[in-house]
C-alpha positions in Angstrom: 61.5 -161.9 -15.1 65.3 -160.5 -14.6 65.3 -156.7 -12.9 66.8 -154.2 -14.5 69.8 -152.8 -12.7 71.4 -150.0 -12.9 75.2 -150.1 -14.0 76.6 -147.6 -12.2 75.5 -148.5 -8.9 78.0 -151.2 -7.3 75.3 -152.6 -4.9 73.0 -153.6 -7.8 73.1 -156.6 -10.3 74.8 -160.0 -10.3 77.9 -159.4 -8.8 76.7 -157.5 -6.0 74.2 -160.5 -5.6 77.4 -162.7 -5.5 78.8 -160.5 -3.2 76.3 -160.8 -0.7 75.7 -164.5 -1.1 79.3 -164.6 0.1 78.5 -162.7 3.1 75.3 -164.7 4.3 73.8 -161.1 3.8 70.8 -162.8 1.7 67.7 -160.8 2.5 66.9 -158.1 -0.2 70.1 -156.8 -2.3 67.6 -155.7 -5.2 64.2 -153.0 -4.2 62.9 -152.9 -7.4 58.7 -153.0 -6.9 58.2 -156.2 -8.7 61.0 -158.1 -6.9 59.5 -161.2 -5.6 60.5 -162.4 -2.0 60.8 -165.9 -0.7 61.0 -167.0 3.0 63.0 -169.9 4.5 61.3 -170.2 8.0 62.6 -173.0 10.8 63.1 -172.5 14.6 65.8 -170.5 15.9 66.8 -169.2 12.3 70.8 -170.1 13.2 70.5 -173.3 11.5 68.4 -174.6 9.1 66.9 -171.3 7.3 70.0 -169.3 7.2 71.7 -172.3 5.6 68.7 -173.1 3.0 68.7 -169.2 2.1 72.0 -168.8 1.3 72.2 -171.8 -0.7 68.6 -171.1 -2.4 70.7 -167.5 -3.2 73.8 -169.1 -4.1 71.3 -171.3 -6.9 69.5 -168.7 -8.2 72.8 -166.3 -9.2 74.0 -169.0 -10.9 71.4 -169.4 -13.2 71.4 -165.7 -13.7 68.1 -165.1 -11.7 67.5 -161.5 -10.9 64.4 -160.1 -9.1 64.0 -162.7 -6.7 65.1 -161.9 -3.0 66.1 -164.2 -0.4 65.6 -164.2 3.5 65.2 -166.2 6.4 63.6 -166.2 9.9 62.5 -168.4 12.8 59.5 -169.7 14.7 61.0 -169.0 18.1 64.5 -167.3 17.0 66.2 -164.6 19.3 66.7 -161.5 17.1 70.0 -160.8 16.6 71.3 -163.9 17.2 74.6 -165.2 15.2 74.1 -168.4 13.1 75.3 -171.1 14.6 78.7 -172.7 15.0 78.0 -175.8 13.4 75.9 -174.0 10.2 78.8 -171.5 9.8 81.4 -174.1 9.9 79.5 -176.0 7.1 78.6 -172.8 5.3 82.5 -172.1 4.8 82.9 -175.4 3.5 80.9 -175.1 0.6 82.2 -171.7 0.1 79.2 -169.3 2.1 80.1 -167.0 4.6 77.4 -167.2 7.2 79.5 -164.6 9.7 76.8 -161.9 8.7 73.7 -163.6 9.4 71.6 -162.6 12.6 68.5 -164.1 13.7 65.0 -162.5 12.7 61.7 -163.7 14.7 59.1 -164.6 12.2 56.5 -161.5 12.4 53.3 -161.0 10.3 55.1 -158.4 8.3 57.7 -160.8 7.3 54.8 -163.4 6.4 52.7 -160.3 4.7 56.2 -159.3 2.5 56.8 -163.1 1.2 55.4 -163.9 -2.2 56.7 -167.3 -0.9 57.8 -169.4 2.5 59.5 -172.3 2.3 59.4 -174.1 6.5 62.0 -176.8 7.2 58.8 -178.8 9.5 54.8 -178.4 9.8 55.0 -177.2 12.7 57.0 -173.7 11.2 54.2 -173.9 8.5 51.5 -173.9 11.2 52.8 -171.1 12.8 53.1 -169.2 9.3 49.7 -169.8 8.8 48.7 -168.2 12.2 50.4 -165.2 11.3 48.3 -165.0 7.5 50.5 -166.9 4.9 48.3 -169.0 4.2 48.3 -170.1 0.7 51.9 -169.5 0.0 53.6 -171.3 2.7 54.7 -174.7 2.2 57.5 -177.3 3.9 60.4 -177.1 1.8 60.4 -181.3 1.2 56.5 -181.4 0.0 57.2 -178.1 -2.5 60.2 -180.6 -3.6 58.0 -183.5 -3.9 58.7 -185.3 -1.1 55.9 -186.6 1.0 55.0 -187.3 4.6 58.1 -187.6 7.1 60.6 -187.5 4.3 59.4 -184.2 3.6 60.9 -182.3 6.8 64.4 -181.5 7.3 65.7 -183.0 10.9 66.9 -179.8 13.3 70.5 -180.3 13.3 71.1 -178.1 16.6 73.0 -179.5 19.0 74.5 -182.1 17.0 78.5 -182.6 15.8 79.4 -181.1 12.5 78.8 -184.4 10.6 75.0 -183.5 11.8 75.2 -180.4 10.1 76.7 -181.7 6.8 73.9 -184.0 6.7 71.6 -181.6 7.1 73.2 -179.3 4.7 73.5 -182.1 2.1 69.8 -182.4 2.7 68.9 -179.0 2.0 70.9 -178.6 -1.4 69.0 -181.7 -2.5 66.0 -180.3 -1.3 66.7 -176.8 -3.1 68.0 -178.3 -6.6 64.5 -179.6 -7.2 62.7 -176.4 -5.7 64.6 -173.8 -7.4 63.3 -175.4 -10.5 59.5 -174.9 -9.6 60.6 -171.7 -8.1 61.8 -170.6 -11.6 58.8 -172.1 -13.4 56.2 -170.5 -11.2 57.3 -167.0 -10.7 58.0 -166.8 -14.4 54.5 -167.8 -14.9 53.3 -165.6 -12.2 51.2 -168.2 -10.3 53.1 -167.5 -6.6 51.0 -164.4 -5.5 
């Protein structure tokens, strides 16, 4: 399922997907028509989803995962909003520049565009459902295997940086087993 990119164009392939990892630019660095696109959704998209998305990224370049592009938005999120201090902070510690992120409100376009949308609570999947994703929306935790409570990831906004690295400790956790499935199922083509 790896894209075929052209050589000569320095935006394109691995290391331009490394490149924008670094950046927190995440969203679509590949336009190839049989890219797949996966959608980390939570609140204000400062937190959580920018986070999970550069992370989920970050996982798939390292196995040498091609076609597959990542992006983020939020339930209630202020377009154009930075990520927060607390997610950027935590994003440079584990080597991810967040600086580049801005918020996106969830729209049904973005839902319509996703082949798959990971939420960070039900109440983000809900919403995604409202909006016509039904069917290939799910919270990150249950798509990990996780199961009632256990299966959301706490809204670190608001809290100290401790909060955060929780959170984010959480999430790469969370994405380790997912990336897996993620791998599995759009190689077999069962995501839509």
């Amino acid at each position: 399922m790896h894209a075929a990119h052209a050589p000569a164009d320095p935006r394109r392939g691995p290391d331009a997907r490394r490149a924008a990892t670094r950046r927190g630019t995440t969203r679509s660095v590949t336009e190839e028509p049989n890219t797949k696109r996966i959608l980390l959704v939570c609140t204000g998209n400062i937190c959580r989803s920018p986070l999970a998305s550069a992370l989920l990224e970050r996982a798939l370049v390292e196995r040498g995962i091609e076609g597959i592009a990542v992006g983020s938005a939020g339930t209630g999120a202020w377009d154009g909003a930075p990520v927060s201090e607390g997610a950027y902070l935590v994003g440079l510690e584990r080597g991810l520049d967040l600086s580049g992120h801005r918020a996106r409100l969830l729209t049904r376009e973005l839902v319509d565009g996703a082949d798959l949308i990971l939420t960070m609570a039900r109440h983000h999947r809900a919403r995604v459902d409202e909006l016509g994703g039904e069917g290939h929306v799910f919270v990150l935790g249950e798509y990990a295997g996780r199961e009632g409570d256990d299966a959301e990831v706490s809204d670190p906004f608001g809290g100290d940086l401790d909060v955060y690295r929780d959170t984010c400790v959480e999430l790469e956790a969370l994405l380790q087993t997912a990336v897996e499935r993620i791998v599995k199922e759009f190689a077999s083509g069962s995501q839509r």
